[in-house]
C-alpha positions in Angstrom: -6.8 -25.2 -0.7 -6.3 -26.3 -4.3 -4.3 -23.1 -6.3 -1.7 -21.0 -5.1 0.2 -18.4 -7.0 3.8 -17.1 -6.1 4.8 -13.6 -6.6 8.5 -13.6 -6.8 10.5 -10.7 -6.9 13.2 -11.1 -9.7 15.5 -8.8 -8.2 16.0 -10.6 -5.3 18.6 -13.2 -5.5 16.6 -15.3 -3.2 13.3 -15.5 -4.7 13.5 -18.1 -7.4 15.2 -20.8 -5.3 13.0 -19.8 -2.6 10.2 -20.2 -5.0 11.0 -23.8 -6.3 11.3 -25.0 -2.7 7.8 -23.3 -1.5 5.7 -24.6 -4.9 7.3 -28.1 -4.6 6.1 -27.9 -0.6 2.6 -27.2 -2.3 2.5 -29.8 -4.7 3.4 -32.2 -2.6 0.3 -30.8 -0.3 -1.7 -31.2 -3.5 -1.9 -27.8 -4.1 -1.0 -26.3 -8.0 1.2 -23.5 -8.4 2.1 -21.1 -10.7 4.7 -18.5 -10.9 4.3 -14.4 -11.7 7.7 -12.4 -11.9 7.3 -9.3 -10.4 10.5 -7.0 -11.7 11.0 -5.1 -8.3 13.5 -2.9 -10.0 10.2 -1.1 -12.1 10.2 2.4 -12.3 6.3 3.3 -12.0 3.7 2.1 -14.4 1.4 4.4 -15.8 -1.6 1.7 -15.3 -1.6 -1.7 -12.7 0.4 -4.6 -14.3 -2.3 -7.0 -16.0 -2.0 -10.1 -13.5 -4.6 -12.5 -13.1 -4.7 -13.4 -9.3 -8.6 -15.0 -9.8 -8.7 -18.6 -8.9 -6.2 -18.8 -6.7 -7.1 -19.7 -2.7 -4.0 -17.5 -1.9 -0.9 -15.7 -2.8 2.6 -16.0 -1.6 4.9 -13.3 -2.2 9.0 -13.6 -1.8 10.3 -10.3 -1.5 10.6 -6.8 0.7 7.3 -4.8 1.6 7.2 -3.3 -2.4 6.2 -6.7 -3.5 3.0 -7.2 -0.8 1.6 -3.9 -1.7 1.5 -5.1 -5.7 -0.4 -8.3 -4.2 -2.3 -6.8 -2.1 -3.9 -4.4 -4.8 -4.6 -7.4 -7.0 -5.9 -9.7 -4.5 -7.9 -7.6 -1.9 -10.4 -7.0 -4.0 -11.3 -10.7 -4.7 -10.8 -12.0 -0.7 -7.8 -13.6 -1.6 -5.3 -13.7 1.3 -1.7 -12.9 1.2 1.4 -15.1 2.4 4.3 -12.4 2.5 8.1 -13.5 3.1 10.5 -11.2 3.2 13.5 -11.5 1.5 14.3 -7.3 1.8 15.0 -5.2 5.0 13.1 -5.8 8.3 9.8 -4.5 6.9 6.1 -3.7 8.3 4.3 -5.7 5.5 6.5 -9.0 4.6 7.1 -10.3 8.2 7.2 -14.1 7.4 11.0 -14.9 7.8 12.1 -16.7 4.9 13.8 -19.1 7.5 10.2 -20.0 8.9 8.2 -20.1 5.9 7.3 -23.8 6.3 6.1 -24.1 9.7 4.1 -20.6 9.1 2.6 -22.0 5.8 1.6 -25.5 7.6 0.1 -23.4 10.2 -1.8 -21.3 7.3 -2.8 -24.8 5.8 -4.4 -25.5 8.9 -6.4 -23.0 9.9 -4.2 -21.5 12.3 -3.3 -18.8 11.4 -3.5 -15.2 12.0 -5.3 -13.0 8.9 -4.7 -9.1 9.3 -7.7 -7.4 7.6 -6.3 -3.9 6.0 -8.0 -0.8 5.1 -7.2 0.0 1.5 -7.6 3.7 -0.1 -9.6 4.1 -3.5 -8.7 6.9 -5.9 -10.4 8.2 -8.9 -9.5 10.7 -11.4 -12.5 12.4 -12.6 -11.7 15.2 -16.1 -14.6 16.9 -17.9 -17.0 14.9 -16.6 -15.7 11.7 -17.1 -13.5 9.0 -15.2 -10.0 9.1 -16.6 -8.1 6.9 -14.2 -8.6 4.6 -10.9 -7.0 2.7 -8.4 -6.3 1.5 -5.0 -3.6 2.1 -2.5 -2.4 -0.3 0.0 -0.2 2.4 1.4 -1.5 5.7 0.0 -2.1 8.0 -2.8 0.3 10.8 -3.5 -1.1 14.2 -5.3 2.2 15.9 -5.7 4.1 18.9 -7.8 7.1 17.5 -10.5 9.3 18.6 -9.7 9.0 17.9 -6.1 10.2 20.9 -4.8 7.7 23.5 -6.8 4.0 24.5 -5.2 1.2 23.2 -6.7 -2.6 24.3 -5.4 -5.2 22.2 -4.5 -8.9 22.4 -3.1 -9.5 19.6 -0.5 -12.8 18.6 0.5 -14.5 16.0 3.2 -18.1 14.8 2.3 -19.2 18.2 1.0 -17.4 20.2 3.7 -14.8 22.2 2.1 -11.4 22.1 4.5 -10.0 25.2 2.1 -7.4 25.4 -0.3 -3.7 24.0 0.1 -0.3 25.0 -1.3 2.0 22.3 -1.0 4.1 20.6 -2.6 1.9 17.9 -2.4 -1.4 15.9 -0.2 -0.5 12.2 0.7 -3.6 10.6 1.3 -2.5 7.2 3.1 -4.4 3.8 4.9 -2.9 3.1 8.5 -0.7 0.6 7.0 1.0 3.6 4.7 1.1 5.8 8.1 4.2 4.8 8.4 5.4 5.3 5.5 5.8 8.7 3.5 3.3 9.9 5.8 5.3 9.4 8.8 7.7 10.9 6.9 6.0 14.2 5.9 5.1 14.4 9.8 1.9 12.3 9.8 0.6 10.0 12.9 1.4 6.5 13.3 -2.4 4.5 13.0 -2.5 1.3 14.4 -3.0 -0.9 10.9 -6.9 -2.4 11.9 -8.1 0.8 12.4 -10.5 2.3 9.6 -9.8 5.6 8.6 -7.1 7.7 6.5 -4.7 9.9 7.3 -4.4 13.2 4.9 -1.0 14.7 5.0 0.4 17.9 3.3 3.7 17.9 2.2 5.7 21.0 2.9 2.7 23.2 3.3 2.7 26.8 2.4 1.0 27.5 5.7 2.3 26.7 9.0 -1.0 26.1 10.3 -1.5 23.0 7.8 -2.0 19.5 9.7 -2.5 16.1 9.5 -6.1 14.9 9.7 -7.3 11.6 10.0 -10.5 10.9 8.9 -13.5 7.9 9.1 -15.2 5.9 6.4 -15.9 9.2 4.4 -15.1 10.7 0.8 -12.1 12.8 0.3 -12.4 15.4 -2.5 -9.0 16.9 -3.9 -9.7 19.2 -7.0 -6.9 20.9 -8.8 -6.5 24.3 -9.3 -4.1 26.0 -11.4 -0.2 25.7 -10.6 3.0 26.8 -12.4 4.2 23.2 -11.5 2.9 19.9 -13.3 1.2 18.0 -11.0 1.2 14.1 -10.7 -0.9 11.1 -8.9 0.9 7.8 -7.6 -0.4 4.9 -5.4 1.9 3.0 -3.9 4.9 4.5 -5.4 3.9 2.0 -8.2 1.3 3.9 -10.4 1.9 6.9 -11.6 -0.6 9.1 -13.7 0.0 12.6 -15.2 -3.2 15.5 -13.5 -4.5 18.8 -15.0 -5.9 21.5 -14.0 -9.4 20.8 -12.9 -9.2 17.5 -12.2 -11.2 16.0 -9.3 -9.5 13.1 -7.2 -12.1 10.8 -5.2 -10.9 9.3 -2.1 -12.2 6.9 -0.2 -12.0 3.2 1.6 -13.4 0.7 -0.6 -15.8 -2.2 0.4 -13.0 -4.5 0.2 -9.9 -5.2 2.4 -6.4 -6.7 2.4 -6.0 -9.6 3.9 -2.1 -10.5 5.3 -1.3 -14.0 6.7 0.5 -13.9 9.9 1.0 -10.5 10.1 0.3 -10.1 14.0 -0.2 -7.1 16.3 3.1 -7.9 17.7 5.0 -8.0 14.7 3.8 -4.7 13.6 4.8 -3.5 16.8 8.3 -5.0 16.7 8.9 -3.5 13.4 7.6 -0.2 14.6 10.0 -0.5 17.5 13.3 -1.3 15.1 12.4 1.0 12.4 11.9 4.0 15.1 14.7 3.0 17.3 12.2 3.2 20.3 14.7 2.4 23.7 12.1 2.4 26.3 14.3 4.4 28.7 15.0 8.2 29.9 16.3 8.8 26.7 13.8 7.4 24.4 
């Protein structure tokens, strides 16, 4: 290990301090550091912030979940792994303690640690032909009416078999690590995070006979069709990009996966258990 760069999430109080104690821990270790401020208080970006995470043997990131899933997107797709305290809310993506960031990192240095491997969903905007936007989801990509609460019509497909058309206020398309998330939200199933597939998800369906479907290592085909709402694309909640009518969305899982440091079965679990309030008992 010779380069490590440390997203830090100005809008946590914590972060910078955090951050000088963590890259002077490295340097000691002979290990170079360098600092990206990620402003976590961002509305979304119309295109992924330009951050150079090439070179670097790994990533540590010091803030809530929001912060991983910017890493993750950068870093995924060159097999860099990510180190993610958490300096938010008890969360199913940072779950390094920011109390036991040293031990967890010496046992990182070491070759000791557990590496999570996470499916990531691909997304690309095809108009008139041509490709017009893409990206990658850690959590999911959104397809969804603005505002939120109109209809908006859309023709979904799964490798050339056409699963009809929707009317929703919008089609989350998320990894198992965003199941539990807005999907879980919108009334979609909980996947455990190793597992390779995607979860499709309508929003407030038109049709009561609209459901969740998970699906293998396929391609997802979401046209457009017209609407009397605007329609809109995020991933992540962090990318945002304006649809028309016509437009053809590619899904899919890329080649390429996340990789998250520490981030155990157990702890996924444990979070799982906390965010859902699971008692175990008669009542549960």
């Amino acid at each position: 290990m010779k380069k490590c760069l440390i997203v830090s999430n100005s809008f946590k109080a914590d972060a910078d301090p955090l951050g000088k104690d963590i890259s002077s821990f490295l340097e000691g270790k002979g290990i170079s550091t360098s600092v990206f401020a990620y402003n976590g208080k961002d509305a979304v970006h119309k295109q992924p912030l330009a951050v150079d995470f090439s070179g670097n043997d790994f990533v540590v990131t010091l803030g809530g979940d929001g912060t991983v899933l910017f890493a993750c997107r950068g870093c995924a797709p060159l097999g860099i792994p990510v180190f993610p305290v958490n300096l938010g809310e008890f969360g199913f993506l940072a779950s390094i303690s920011k109390n036991d960031w040293k031990s967890e990192l010496v046992k990182f240095l070491e070759g000791k640690s557990f590496i999570s491997e996470r499916t990531l969903v691909k997304c690309e905007v095809i108009r008139n032909g041509a490709t017009v936007f893409n990206c990658s989801g850690m959590n999911d990509c959104v397809i969804s009416s603005c505002p939120s609460t109109r209809l908006v019509n859309l023709r979904v497909a799964y490798n050339h078999a056409l699963l009809g058309p929707f009317k929703a206020n919008g089609i989350i398309v998320s990894t198992p690590t965003g199941s539990t998330a807005y999907s879980a939200a919108a009334g979609g199933p909980i996947v455990e995070p190793s597992t390779p597939a995607l979860v499709l998800t309508p929003v407030s369906s038109f049709s009561l006979s609209a459901r969740p479907l998970v699906f293998g290592n396929g391609e997802i085909v979401i046209t457009v069709l017209e609407s009397r709402a605007e329609v809109a694309l995020d991933c992540d909640g962090q990318i945002g990009f304006n649809l028309e009518k016509d437009d053809v969305i590619i899904l899919g899982i890329p080649e390429y996966t996340a990789r998250l440091i520490g981030s155990t079965q157990e702890k996924f679990y444990a979070a799982l258990q906390s965010k859902l309030n699971w008692s175990g008992g008669p009542r549960a």
